[in-house]
N, C-alpha and C positions, 0 to 999 in steps of 0.2 A: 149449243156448242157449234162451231163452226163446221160444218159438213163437208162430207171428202167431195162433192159439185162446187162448194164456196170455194175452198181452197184452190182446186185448180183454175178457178176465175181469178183470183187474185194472184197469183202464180205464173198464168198464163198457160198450163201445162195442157196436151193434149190429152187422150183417154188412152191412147197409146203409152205417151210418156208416164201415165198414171200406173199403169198396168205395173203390179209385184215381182221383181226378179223371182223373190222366195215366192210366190203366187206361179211360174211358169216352171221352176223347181218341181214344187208341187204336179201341178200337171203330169211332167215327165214319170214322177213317182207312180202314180195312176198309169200311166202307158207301158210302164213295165211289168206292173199286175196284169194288167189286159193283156200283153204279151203272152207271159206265165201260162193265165188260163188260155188263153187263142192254142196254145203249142198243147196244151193237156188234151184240151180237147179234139182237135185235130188226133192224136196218138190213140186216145179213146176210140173214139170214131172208126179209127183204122184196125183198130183189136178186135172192136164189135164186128167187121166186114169178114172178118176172116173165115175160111172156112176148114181150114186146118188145125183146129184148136178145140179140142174141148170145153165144155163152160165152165170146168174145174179152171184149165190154164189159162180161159179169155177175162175170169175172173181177177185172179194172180195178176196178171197183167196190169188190165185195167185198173187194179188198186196200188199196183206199184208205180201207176203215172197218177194217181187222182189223191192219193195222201201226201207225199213231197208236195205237189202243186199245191193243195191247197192252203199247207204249212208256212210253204213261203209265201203266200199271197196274206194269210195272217200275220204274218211276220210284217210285209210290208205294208199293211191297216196298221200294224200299231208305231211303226218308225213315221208315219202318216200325222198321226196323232200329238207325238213325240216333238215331230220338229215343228208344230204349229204353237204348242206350249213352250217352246224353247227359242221361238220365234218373237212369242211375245212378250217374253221375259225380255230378251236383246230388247225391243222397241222401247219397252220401259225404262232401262237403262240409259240409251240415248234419250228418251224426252225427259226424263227426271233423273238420271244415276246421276252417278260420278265420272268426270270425264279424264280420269286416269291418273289426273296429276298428283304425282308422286311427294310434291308438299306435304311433310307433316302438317305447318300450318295449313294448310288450305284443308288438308284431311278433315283435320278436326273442327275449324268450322262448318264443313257439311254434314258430319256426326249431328255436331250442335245443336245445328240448324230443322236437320230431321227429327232430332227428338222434341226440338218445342214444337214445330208445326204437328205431330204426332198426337200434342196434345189439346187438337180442335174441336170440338165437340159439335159444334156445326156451323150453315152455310153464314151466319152472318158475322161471326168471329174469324172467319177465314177471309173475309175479303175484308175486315177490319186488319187483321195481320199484314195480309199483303199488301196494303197501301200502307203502310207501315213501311215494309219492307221494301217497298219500292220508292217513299220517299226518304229514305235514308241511304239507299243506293247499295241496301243488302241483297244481290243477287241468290247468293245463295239460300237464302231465308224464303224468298221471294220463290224461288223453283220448288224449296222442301215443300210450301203451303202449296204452288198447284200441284205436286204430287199426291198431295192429300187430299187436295179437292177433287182431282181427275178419279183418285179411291173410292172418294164417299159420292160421288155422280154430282158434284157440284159443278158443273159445266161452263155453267157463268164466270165464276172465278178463274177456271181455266182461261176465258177468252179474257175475262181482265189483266191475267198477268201478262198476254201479249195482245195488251189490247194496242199499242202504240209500233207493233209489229217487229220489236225488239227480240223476238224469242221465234220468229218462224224457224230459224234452223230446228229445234227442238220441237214445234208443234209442226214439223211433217210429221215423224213418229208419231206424234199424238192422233192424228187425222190417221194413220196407216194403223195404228194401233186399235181403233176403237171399228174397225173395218175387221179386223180380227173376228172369229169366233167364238163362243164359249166352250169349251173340248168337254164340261161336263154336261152340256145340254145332250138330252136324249136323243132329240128331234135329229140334232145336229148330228151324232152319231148315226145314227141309221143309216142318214141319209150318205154318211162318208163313206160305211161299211158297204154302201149298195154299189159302189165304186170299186171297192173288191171283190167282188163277187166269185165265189170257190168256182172252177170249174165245174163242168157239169158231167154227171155220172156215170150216164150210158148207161144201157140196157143190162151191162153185163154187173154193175151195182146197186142198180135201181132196187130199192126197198131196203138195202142193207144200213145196219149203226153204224155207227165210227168205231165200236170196236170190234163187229164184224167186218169191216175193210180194211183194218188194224190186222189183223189176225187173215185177212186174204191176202195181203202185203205181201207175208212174211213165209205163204205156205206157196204149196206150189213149184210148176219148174218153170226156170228164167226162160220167156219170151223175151224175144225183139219189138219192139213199137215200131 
């Protein structure tokens, strides 16, 4: 299939102009976690210094800046998560949905059209369909089948539907889409989660559960950070 380096050759696009709005989104996402934790710890830090407190109250403390923080930085891994699969559902749409039009008729033959490509069973019925479909000047027939083929990793067929480059508005999507991630890959998770990172504990919680710093939270008297 056409590679997101092809693309921008035939395109002419820089690496700059290539670069994801939703991709610098993202980012920003990540920088207000980093934020979160930078400010916990910082507060941490400053409870630990103290020498006015006991380790009953430097406790308390410390765990009433390091349980929020680290809640809302979980909070923000999974809205993380959340807009990447929601991200690429939109991409999908744009390269294969529906593009709004409010024709019954037209509705109904993209219904149609998705249920018989639906039923391909593989890669060389599909590009028998689509030349089909694209010599009879059925577009929409012709997009249901690269939506199917794009599904079952028929790549080829993908580039054949725009092989005459009649479909580039919709194979950006596709090129942006397959840049995507898999959000149930493990690997893939780790490696996001390591980007939230909880704050870090301090001395004055170091060894404790989460439902002993649950329970430090809540006891105690109220410190200043």
């Amino acid at each position: 299939m056409t590679t997101p380096a092809e693309f921008r050759r035939r395109f002419l696009q820089t690496e700059e102009q290539q670069t994801s709005e939703f991709q610098k989104g993202l980012d920003a996402h990540i920088a207000k976690a980093n934020q979160v934790r930078e400010n916990a710890n910082a507060q941490i830090q400053r409870i630990a210094a103290r020498k006015d407190l006991t380790p009953e109250a430097k406790r308390a403390a410390a765990a009433r800046v390091y349980k929020p923080a680290r809640e809302q930085i979980q909070q923000l891994l999974d809205e993380h998560i959340a807009k990447v699969e929601a991200h690429k559902q939109q991409l999908a749409r744009k390269a294969f949905g529906s593009d709004g039009s409010a024709d019954p008729a037209t509705a109904m033959m993209r219904r149609q059209a998705r249920q018989q490509a639906m039923g391909i069973q593989d890669r060389r019925a599909a590009e028998e369909m689509l030349r089909e479909a694209q010599f009879d000047g059925d577009t929409h027939l012709a997009r249901a089948v690269a939506r199917t083929a794009f599904e079952n990793g028929w790549h080829s067929v993908v580039d054949q539907w725009n092989a005459d480059g009649s479909n580039n508005a919709y194979m950006k999507h596709v090129v942006e889409l397959m840049q995507q991630p898999d959000t149930s890959d493990v690997t893939w998770r780790f490696r996001t989660a390591a980007s939230y990172a909880s704050p870090e504990a301090g001395p004055d919680l170091l060894g404790l559960r989460d439902h002993e710093i649950s329970r430090a939270a809540e006891s105690g008297p109220e410190v200043a950070a």
